[in-house]
C-alpha positions in Angstrom: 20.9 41.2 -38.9 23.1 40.9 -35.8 22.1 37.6 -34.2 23.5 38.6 -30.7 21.0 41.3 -30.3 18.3 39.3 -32.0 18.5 36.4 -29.8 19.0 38.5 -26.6 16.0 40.6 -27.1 14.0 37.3 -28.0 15.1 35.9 -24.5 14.5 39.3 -22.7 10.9 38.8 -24.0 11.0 35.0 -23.4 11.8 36.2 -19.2 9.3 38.9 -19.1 6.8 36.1 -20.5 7.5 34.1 -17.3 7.3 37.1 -15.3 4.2 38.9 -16.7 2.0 36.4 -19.2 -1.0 37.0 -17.8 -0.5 40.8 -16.9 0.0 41.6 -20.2 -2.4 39.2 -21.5 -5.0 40.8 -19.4 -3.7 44.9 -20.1 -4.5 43.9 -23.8 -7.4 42.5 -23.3 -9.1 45.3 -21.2 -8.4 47.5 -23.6 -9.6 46.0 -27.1 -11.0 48.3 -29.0 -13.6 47.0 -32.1 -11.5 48.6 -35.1 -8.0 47.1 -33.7 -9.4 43.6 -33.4 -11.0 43.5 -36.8 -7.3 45.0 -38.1 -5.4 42.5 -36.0 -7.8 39.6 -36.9 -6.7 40.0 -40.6 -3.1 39.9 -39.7 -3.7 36.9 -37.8 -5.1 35.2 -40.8 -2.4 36.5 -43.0 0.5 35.4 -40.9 -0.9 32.0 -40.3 1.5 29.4 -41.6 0.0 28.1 -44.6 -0.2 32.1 -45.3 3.5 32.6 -44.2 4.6 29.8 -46.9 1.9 31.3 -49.6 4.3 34.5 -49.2 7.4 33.4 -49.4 6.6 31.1 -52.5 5.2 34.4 -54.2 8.6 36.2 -53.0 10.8 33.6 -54.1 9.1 33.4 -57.5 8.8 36.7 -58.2 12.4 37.8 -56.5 14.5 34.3 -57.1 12.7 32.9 -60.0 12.1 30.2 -57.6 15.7 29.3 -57.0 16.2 28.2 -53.2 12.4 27.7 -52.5 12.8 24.4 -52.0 15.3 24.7 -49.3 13.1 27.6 -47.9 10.3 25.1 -47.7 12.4 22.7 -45.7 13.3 24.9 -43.2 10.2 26.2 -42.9 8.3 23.3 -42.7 10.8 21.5 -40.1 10.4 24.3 -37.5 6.6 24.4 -37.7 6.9 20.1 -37.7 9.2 20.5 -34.1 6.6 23.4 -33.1 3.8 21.1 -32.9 5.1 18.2 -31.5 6.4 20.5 -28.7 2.3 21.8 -28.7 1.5 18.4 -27.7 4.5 17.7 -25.2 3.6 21.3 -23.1 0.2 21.1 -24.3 -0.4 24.5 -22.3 -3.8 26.0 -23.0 -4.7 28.8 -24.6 -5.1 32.2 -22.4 -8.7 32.1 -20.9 -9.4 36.1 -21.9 -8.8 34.5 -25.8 -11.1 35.5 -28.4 -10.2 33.5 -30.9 -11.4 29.9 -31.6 -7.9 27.7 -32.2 -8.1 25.0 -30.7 -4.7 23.4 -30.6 -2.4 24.1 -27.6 -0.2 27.2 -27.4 2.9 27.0 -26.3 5.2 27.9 -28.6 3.1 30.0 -31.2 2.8 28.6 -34.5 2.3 32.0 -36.0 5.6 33.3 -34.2 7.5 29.8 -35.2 6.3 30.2 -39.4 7.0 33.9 -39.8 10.4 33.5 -38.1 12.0 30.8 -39.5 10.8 32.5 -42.9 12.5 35.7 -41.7 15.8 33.0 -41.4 14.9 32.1 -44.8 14.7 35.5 -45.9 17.9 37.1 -44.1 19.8 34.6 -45.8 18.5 34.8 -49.3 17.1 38.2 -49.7 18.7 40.1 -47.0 17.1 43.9 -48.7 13.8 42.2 -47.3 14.3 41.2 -44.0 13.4 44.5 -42.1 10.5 44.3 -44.2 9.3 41.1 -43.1 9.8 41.7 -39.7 7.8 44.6 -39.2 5.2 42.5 -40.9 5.6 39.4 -38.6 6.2 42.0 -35.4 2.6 43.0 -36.1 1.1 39.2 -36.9 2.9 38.1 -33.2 1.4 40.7 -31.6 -2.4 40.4 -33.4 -1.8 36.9 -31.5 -1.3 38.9 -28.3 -3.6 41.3 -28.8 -6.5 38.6 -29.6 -5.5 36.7 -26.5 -4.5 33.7 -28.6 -1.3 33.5 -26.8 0.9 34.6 -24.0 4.0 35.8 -24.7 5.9 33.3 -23.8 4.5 31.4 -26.6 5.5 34.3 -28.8 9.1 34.1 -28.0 9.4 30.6 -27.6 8.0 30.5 -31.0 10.3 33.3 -32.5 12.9 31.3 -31.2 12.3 28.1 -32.4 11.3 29.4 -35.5 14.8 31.4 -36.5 17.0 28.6 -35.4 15.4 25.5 -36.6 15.4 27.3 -40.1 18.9 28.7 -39.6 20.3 25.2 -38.7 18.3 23.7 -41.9 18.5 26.0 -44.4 22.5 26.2 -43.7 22.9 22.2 -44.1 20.6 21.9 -46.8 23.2 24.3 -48.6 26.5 23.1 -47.4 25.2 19.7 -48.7 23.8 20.7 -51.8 27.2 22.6 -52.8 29.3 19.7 -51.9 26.8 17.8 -54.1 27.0 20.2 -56.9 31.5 20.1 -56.5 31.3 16.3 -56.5 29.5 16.2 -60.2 31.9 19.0 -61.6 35.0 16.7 -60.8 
């Protein structure tokens, strides 16, 4: 994936956020429709983070035979650690036209920060599945939208987060574990 394009799009969305969050909130909002919630509900579940890790440990097992999950784990679990003590330092609200019952803070998204730094994970170790994924976590971001659970700024923020606290893990974890591995061959 080109990370220049991936990271300006995630700020272009990050700027419309500060621009338009409750616009957009509100557009979706107005325009529920009973079917689509119910849809989007499910992916919300899914995409969750326990359900984002619950994925990738089925992936890796079935794909990797379970080689690099631990690492995956790492990364994941460091970005969703920073995302929730940022939920307490912004402690921004959720959107009042939510229909969802979360009660933790917002800003940045869990959801977005989980499936994110699992698409890292996933670009890195099993690049055929990445455009996969992403569709899949494209459509769990925007159940949150779409069920008022967040603004888009949380989204993005999230996103971002997400992808480089797991890039910037899951790359140390391995350059130490190789020198680790070279040091007991000598």
């Amino acid at each position: 994936m080109k990370k220049g394009i991936f990271y300006a799009s995630l700020i272009l969305l990050l700027v419309l956020g500060i621009f338009f969050d409750n616009q957009i909130g509100l557009l979706l909002a107005n325009n529920r429709e009973a079917l689509l919630t119910e849809i989007m509900s499910v992916f919300s579940f899914i995409g969750n983070s326990v359900g984002v890790l619950i994925i990738i440990t089925i992936i890796f097992l079935l794909v990797r035979k379970g080689k690099s999950l631990p690492k995956a784990y790492a990364a994941i679990l460091a970005s969703l650690i920073l995302t929730y003590v940022l939920k307490i330092i912004f402690a921004r609200h959720r959107p009042e036209f939510s229909i969802v019952s979360d009660s933790d803070y917002s800003l940045p998204s869990g959801h977005a920060t989980a499936g994110f730094s699992a698409l890292a994970v996933i670009d890195m170790e099993l690049p055929k599945l990445k455009w996969i994924w992403l569709a899949f976590i494209i459509i769990v971001v925007f159940s949150r939208l779409y069920l008022g659970a967040h603004y888009l700024t949380d989204i993005a923020a999230g996103a971002l987060i997400g992808y480089t606290t797991s890039l910037i893990v899951y790359n140390y974890l391995s350059k130490r574990l190789s020198k680790e591995k070279r040091k007991f061959k000598l």
